[in-house]
C-alpha positions as CSV (number, residue, x, y, z in Angstrom):
1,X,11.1,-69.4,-21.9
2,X,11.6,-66.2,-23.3
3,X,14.9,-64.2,-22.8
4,X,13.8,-60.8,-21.4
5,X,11.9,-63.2,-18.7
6,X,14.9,-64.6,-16.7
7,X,15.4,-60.2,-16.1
8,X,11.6,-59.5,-15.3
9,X,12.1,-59.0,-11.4
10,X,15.8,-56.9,-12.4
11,X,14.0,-54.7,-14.3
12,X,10.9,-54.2,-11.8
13,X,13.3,-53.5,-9.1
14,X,15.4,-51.2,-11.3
15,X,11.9,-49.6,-12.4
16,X,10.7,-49.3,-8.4
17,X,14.4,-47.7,-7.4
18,X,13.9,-44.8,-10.1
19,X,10.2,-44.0,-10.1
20,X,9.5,-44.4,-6.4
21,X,11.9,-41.6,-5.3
22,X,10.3,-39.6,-7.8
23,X,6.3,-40.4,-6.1
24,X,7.7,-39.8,-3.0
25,X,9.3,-36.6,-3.7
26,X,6.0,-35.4,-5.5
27,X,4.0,-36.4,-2.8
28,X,5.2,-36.0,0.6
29,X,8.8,-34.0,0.5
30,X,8.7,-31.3,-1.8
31,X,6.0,-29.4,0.2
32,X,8.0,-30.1,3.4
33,X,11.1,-28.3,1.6
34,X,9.0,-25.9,-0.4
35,X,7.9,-24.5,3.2
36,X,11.5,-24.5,4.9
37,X,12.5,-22.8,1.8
38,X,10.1,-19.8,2.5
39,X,10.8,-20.2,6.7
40,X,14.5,-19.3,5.5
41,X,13.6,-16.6,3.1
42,X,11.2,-15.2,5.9
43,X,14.1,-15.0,8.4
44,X,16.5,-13.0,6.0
45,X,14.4,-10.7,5.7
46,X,13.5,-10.5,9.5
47,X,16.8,-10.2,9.8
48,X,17.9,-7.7,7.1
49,X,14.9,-5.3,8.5
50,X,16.2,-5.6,12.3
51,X,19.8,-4.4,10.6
52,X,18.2,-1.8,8.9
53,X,16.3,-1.0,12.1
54,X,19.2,-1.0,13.9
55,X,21.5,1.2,12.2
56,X,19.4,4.1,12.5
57,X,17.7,4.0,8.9
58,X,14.3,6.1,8.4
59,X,11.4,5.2,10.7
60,X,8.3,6.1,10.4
61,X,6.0,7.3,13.6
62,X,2.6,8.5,14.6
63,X,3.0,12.6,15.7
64,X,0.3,12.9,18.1
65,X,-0.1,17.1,17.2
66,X,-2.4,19.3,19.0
67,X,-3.1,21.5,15.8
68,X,-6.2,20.0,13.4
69,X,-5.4,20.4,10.0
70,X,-8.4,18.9,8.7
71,X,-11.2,19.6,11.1
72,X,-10.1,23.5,11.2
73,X,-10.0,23.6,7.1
74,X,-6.0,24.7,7.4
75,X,-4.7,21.9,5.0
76,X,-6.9,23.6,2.0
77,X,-5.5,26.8,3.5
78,X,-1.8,25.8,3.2
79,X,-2.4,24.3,-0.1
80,X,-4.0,26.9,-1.7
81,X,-0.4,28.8,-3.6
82,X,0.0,24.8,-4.8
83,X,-3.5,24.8,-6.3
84,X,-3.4,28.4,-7.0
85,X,-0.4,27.8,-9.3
86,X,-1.2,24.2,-10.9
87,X,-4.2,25.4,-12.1
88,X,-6.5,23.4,-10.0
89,X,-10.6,24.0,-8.9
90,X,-11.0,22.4,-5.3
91,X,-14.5,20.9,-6.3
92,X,-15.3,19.5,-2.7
93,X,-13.7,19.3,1.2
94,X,-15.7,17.5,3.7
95,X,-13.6,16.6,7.2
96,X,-15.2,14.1,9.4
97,X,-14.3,12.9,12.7
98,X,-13.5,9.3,12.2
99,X,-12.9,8.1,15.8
100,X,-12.3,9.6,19.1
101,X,-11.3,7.3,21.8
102,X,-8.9,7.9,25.1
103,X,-8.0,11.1,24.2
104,X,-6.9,10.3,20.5
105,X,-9.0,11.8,17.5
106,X,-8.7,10.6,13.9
107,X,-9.8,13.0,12.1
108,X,-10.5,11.9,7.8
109,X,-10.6,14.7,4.8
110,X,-11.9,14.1,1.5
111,X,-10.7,16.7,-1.1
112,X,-12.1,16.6,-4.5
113,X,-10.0,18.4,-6.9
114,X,-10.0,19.0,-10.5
115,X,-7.4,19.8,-12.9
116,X,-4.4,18.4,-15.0
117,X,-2.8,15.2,-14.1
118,X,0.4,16.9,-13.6
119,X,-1.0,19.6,-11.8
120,X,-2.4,17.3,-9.9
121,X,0.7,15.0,-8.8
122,X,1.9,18.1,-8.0
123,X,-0.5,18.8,-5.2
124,X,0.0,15.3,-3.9
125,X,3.5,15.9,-3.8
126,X,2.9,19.5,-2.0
127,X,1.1,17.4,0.3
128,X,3.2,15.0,1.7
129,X,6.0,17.7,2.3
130,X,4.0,20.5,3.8
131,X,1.4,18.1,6.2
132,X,3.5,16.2,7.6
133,X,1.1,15.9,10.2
134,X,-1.4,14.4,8.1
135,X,-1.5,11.1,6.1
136,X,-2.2,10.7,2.4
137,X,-4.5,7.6,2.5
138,X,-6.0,7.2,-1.0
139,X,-5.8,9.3,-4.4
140,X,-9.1,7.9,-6.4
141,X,-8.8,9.3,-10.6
142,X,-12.2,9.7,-12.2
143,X,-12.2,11.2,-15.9
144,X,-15.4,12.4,-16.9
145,X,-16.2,13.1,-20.7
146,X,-18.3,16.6,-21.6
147,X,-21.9,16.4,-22.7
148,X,-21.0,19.3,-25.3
149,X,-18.7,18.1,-28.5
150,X,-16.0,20.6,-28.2
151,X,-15.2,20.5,-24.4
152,X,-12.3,18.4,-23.0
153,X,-12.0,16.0,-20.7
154,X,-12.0,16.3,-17.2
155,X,-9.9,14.6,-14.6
156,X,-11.0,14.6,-10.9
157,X,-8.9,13.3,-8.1
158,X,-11.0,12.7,-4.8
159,X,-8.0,12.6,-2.2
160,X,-8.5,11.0,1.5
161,X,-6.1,12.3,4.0
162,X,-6.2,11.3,7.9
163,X,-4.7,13.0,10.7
164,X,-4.3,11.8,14.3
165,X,-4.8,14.2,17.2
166,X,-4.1,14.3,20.9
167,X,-7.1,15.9,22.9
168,X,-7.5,17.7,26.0
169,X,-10.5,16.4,28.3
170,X,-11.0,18.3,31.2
């Protein structure tokens, strides 16, 4: 008889108790964990938002204003000394009507502008503080290259803004 035989079943059982755990942690507890693990993470910051929510921190609402911006052609009014001063050419401004149900309008503006990137952050900027009726929604960057040699590029910003408004039906 050979001398490591008399330990075969020792070393079998020792060889189950070390590699089993490890199977059965791959295979049926560490996705159980791995998703408590996230639950918990989840609830801090459930609860850290309510805290936040509760102490009187910045929230942000929908204004329902009477006054269209868009439809009426005033935000490209307002922000005219902005694109006046930057250096910007207003290419394109089409409003649409979006939606209008039970008495609430959304009202969508496409301005296409033209100009420095700078210039252009600028307006965006000039946007958000004097609108705050209206809602930046998407700022789109298109650089163009000059059929002529000598020209520079162009950069074009196509800017969607969206405004929501309270009508009257009588």
């Amino acid at each position: 008889m050979k001398p490591w035989a008399k330990y075969k079943g020792l070393a079998s059982l020792a060889l189950l108790l070390l590699i089993g755990p490890l199977f059965v942690w791959q295979y049926a507890v560490s996705d159980t964990v791995g998703r408590w693990r996230g639950t918990v993470k989840l609830q801090r910051q459930i609860t850290a938002l309510q805290a936040a929510q509760d102490h009187g921190e910045r929230r942000q609402e929908i204004s329902l204003s009477g006054t269209e911006m868009i439809s009426s052609g005033l935000v490209v009014a307002q922000l005219l000394p902005t694109i006046e001063s930057e250096g910007l050419k207003i290419e394109h401004f089409a409003p649409y009507i979006t939606s209008e149900t039970e008495g609430i309008r959304l009202a969508t503006g496409l301005l296409s502008v033209e100009g420095t990137f700078t210039g252009i952050v600028k307006l965006l900027d000039a946007m958000e503080r004097a609108l705050p009726e209206c809602r930046i929604v998407a700022a789109h960057y298109r650089s163009t290259k000059p059929r002529n040699r000598g020209a520079a590029k162009t950069l074009t910003c196509t800017i969607y803004i969206q405004q929501i408004t309270a009508i009257d039906r009588l």
